[in-house]
N, C-alpha and C positions, 0 to 999 in steps of 0.2 A: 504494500500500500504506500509505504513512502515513496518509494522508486517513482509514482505514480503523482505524488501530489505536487500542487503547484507549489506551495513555498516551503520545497527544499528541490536544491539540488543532486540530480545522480550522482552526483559525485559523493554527499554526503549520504544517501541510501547504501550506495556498495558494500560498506563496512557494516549494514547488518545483515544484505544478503550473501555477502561472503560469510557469514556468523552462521545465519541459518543454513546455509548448504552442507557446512562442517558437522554442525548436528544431527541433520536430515539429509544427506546427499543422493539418496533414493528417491526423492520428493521430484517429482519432475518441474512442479512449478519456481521450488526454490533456484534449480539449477538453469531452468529456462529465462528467467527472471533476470539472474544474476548474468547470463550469457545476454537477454536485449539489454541490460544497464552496461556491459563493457561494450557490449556494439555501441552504444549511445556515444561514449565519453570516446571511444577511438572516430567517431564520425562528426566530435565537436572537434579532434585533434585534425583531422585531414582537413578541415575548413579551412583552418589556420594554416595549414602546410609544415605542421609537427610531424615530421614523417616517422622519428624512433617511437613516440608515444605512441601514434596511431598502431602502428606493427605491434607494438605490447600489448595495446589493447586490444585489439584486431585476434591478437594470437589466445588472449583470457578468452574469447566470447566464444571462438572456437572450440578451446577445452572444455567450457561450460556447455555449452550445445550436445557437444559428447557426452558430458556426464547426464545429460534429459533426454539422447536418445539413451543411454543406459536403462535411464528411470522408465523410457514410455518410447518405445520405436514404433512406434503405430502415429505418431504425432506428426502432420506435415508440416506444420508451420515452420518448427523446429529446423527442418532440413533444409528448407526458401531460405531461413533467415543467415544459417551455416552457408549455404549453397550465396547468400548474396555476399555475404564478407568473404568467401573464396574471390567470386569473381571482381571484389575490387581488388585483391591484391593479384590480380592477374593469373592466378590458379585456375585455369579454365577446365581442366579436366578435373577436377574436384569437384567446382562450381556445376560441371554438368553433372557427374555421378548423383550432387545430391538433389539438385532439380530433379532428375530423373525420379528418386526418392521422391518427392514431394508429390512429384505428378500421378507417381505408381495409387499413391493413400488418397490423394484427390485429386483424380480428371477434371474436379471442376473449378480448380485454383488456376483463375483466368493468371495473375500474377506470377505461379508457379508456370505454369507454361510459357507465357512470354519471356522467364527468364532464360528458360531454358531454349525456348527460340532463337534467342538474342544469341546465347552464347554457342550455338549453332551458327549464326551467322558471324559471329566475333575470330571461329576455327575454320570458318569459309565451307563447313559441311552445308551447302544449299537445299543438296537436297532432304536431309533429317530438317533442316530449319522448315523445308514447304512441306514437308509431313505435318511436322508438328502445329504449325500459321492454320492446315488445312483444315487439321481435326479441333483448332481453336472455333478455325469461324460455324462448325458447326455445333459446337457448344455455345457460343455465345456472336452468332452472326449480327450484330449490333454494335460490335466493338468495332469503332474506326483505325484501332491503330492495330488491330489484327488484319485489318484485308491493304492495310498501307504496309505494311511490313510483310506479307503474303506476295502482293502485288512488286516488293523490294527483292525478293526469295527468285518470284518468274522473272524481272529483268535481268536477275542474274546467269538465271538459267535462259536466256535465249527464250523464254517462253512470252513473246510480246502481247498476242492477243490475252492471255491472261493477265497478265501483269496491267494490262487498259482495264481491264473486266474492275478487277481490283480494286485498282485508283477511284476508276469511277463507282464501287459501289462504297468508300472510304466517305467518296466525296456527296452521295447520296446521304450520308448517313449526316455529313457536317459539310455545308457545301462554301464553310471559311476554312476548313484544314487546310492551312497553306502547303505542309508538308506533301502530302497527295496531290495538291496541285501543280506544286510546285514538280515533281515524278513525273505524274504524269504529260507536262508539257516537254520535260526530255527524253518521254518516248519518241514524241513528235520528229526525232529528227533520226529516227529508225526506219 
């Protein structure tokens, strides 16, 4: 609950969910908790461009994340949230291992899957990224930045008319998305 409240800081929370983790380290919330409170303080440290803090903390939230898949491996958030401090320190194949995890426990962690999109698209795997963009937009065909990033997957692949398809149903959906627009005006010169 402190972790959470507005007048304190995470920073001064840490010290009693590091306390409760030591007592109850089977507790999945304790461990999970204390693993988003060091993500928190390693993502005030990269603002600032503290690069050794951030990696110390980066690497606690990590360990803490393990000890909560310890406590409860059935948990996806767990694995998103592991799987997203992989992929900021550029661990891409971690970062996808535990998307992968996330997506396995829920197909319908539109987040989860984008991430793992992304870092498909980050290893130049196009074609696992337009799997995965594929089986997004039909869980959640509504999402504009699933058929913009689908439609980013077929220009890569040489797949034009799709990659139009795309844009334009991105741009159906939000018809100021610049980014979509902006795509699909340099299909135009294909």
């Amino acid at each position: 609950k402190l972790a959470k409240s507005p007048n304190m800081s995470i920073e001064q929370a840490i010290p009693y969910l590091e306390r409760s983790n030591r007592l109850h380290h089977l507790d999945v919330n304790n461990s999970y908790e204390l693993g988003n409170s060091y993500a928190r303080v390693a993502a005030q440290f990269r603002n600032v461009g503290a690069s050794t803090q951030t990696d110390e903390y980066q690497k606690k939230a990590i360990w803490a994340y393990k000890e909560a898949i310890s406590a409860n491996p059935g948990y996806d958030e767990i694995y998103f949230n592991m799987a997203t401090i992989h992929s900021q320190r550029k661990e891409f194949e971690l970062a996808e291992e535990n998307y992968k995890s996330a997506v396995f426990i829920n197909p319908f962690s539109i987040d989860a899957v984008m991430g793992l999109g992304n870092i498909y698209l980050s290893l130049e795997k196009y074609g696992q990224a337009r799997n995965v963009y594929r089986r997004a937009s039909f869980v959640n065909p509504t999402n504009k930045d699933i058929w913009n990033n689908l439609g980013f997957v077929n220009t890569k692949l040489n797949l034009i008319d799709e990659a139009k398809e795309c844009y334009q149903k991105a741009l159906s959906i939000d018809p100021n998305f610049e980014l979509a627009k902006m795509n699909l005006a340099n299909l135009k010169g294909r």
